[in-house]
Every structure is written in structure tokens, then in C-alpha cells.
N, C-alpha and C positions, 0 to 999 in steps of 0.2 A: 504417383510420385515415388521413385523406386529412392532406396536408404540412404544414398549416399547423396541423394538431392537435399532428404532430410538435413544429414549430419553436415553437409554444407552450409544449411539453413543455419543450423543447431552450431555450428560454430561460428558462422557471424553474426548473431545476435550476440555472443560470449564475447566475442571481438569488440561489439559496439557496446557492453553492458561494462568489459574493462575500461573503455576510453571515458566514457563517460564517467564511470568513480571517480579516474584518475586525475581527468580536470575537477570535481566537483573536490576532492581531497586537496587541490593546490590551488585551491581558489579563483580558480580559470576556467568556473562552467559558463560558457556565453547563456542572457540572460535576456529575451524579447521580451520585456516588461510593457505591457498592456492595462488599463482597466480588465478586472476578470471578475464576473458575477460567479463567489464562490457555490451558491444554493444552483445555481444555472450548469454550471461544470458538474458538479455532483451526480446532479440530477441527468446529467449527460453519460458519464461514465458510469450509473449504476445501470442506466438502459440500456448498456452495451452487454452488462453481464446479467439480464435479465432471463437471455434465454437457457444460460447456463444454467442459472440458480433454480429457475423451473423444471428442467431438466433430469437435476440432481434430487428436487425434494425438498429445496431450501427458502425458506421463503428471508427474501429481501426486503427489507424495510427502512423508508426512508424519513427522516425528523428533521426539518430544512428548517432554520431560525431566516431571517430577513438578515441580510449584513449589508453594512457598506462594500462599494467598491474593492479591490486590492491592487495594486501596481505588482504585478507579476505578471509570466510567465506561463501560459496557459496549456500549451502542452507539456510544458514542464511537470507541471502541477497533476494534472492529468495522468502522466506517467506514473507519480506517486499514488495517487490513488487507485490505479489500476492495479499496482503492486500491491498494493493494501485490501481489497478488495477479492483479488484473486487468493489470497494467503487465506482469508477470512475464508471465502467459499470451499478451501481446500480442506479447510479444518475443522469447520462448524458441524457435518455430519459425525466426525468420532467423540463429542458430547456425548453428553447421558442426555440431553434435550431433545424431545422431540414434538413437531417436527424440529428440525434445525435451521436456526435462523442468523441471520446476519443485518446487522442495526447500523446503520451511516447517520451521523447526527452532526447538525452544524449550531454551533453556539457563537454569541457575539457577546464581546466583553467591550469595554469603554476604549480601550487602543486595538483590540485585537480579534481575528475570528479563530475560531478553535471549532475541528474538524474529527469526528474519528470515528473506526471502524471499528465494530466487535464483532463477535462469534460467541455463540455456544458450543464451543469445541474441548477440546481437554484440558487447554489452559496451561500455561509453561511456571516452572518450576522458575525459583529466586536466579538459582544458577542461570538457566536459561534466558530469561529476561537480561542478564547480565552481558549476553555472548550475542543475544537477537539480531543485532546490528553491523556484528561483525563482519567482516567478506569472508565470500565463502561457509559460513554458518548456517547449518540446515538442523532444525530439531529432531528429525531423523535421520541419524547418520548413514544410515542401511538405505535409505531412498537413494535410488537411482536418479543422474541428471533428468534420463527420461522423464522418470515420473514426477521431478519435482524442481526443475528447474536449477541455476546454475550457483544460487546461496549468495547470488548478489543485491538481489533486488532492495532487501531493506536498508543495505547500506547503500545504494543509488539514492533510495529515498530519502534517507537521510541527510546525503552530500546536497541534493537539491534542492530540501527544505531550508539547513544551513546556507545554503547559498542566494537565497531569500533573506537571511538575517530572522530565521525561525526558527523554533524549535520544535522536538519531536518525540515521544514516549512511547512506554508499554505498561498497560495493567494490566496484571493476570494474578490468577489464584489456583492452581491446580486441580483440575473438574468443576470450575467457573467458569471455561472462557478466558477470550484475550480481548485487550481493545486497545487498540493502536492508537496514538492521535497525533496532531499536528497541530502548532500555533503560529500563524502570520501575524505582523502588525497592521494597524489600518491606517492611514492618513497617509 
């Protein structure tokens, strides 16, 4: 694939990563709301980047509670986690942990399932956590799109978990680690 096939690539994904904020900010993300076995999707999306994680060094690890149903949106959903998932794996190696690992854990609360990603990675400063979600926000500003994608993805995620009627976090502690999460309702 010569470069400019790439950068064609690389520009309509940037295309389709703006359209999609842009509905998901005006409250116009269309929404194929299905039953979706959250522990099922997880467990789907972590075995996609399973070869990755082996790959890298990083061992994946999965904590799957039983949940109810959800009335969502499964590739939606999907998409978020792949963003979340991908973030964790890219980050988890420049930890003082080793080996480096990345933790997906599903929890069930009386109305809602709660989902989230960590890392043993460097872990983001107050500031940082503050700006995470922003468009166009990259923790290092010196990375290249190349190397690290277009600084949309967690505000995708975020438009789409909002667009569920969810919400969605960050804890971090500076050479902690970060761990992303996300809350649906259930019923």
C-alpha cells in the first residue's frame, strides 16, 4: 500500500471520526438499540486486541460480573471500548509495571452496569484528566497523528456513551495508571 493510499485511509477515518462527534455533540447520533450482553461484547472486543496485547508484552485481563441485558447499541458500544482499550494498550508499557497490564472489569449496580478500562501506565496529571476528553486532546502533544491517532476518540466516546443517557470518567494518579470507565442504565 504506497502513502498516499494510507493518507487517504488516514483522512477518512478523520472524516468519519468528525461526523460522528459532530452528531453525537447535537444530539443526533442515530442509535440501533438492541438487547446487548455487556460481559458478551467485552469479551468480544478484548479478543480482538488480544493479539496485539501478546505481541507487545502486555498481558490482558478480563473481570466479567453477570449483568442484565442493556437496550443499546452494540456497535456503538463497541467502538467505545475499542477506543478505550486501545488507549490502555498504548499506555500501559510506559509504567514502572512490569509486566504491563491492562484490566477490563464489568460491574453491576441495582439500575446500572459499570464498565472500565485500566492500565499500568504513567498515569495523567489533575490537569490532564481535566482536558482527556476534549477533541483533538492528545497527552503528548509531540506524538505524531501517525503514531497516535487523531485526539478524537475519547470524545467520540464520550458523545456516544452520553448519547445512551450514560455517563463516563477518568481515575488516574500520576505513575498509577489510568482507568477509564463508563455507566449505562439497566431496565
Amino acid at each position: 500500500v504506497c502513502s498516499s493510499d494510507l493518507e487517504t485511509l488516514r483522512l477518512g477515518r478523520l472524516v468519519n471520526d468528525v461526523r460522528t462527534l459532530s452528531l453525537a455533540e447535537a444530539g443526533q447520533l442515530p442509535l440501533d438499540r438492541q438487547p446487548v450482553d455487556m460481559s458478551a461484547l467485552v469479551a468480544q472486543a478484548a479478543a480482538a486486541f488480544q493479539p496485539l496485547a501478546e505481541a507487545d508484552g502486555i498481558q490482558l485481563r478480563l473481570n466479567l460480573a453477570p449483568t442484565p441485558p442493556l437496550s443499546a447499541d452494540a456497535s456503538r458500544l463497541h467502538q467505545v471500548l475499542a477506543n478505550l482499550i486501545a488507549n490502555a494498550l498504548r499506555y500501559a508499557p510506559q509504567g514502572s509495571h512490569r509486566p504491563p497490564c491492562v484490566t477490563i472489569r464489568i460491574a453491576s449496580e441495582v439500575d446500572s452496569v459499570i464498565v472500565s478500562v485500566s492500565d499500568t501506565g504513567p498515569g495523567l496529571t489533575h490537569d490532564q484528566q481535566a482536558q482527556v476528553f476534549d477533541r483533538f486532546w492528545r497527552s503528548d502533544a509531540a506524538r505524531s497523528r501517525e503514531q497516535g491517532g487523531s485526539g478524537l476518540g475519547l470524545a467520540i466516546a464520550r458523545g456516544i456513551v452520553e448519547a445512551h443517557g450514560g455517563t463516563i470518567g477518568v481515575r488516574s494518579e500520576a505513575g498509577q495508571g489510568t482507568e477509564f470507565w463508563f455507566r449505562l442504565k439497566t431496565g
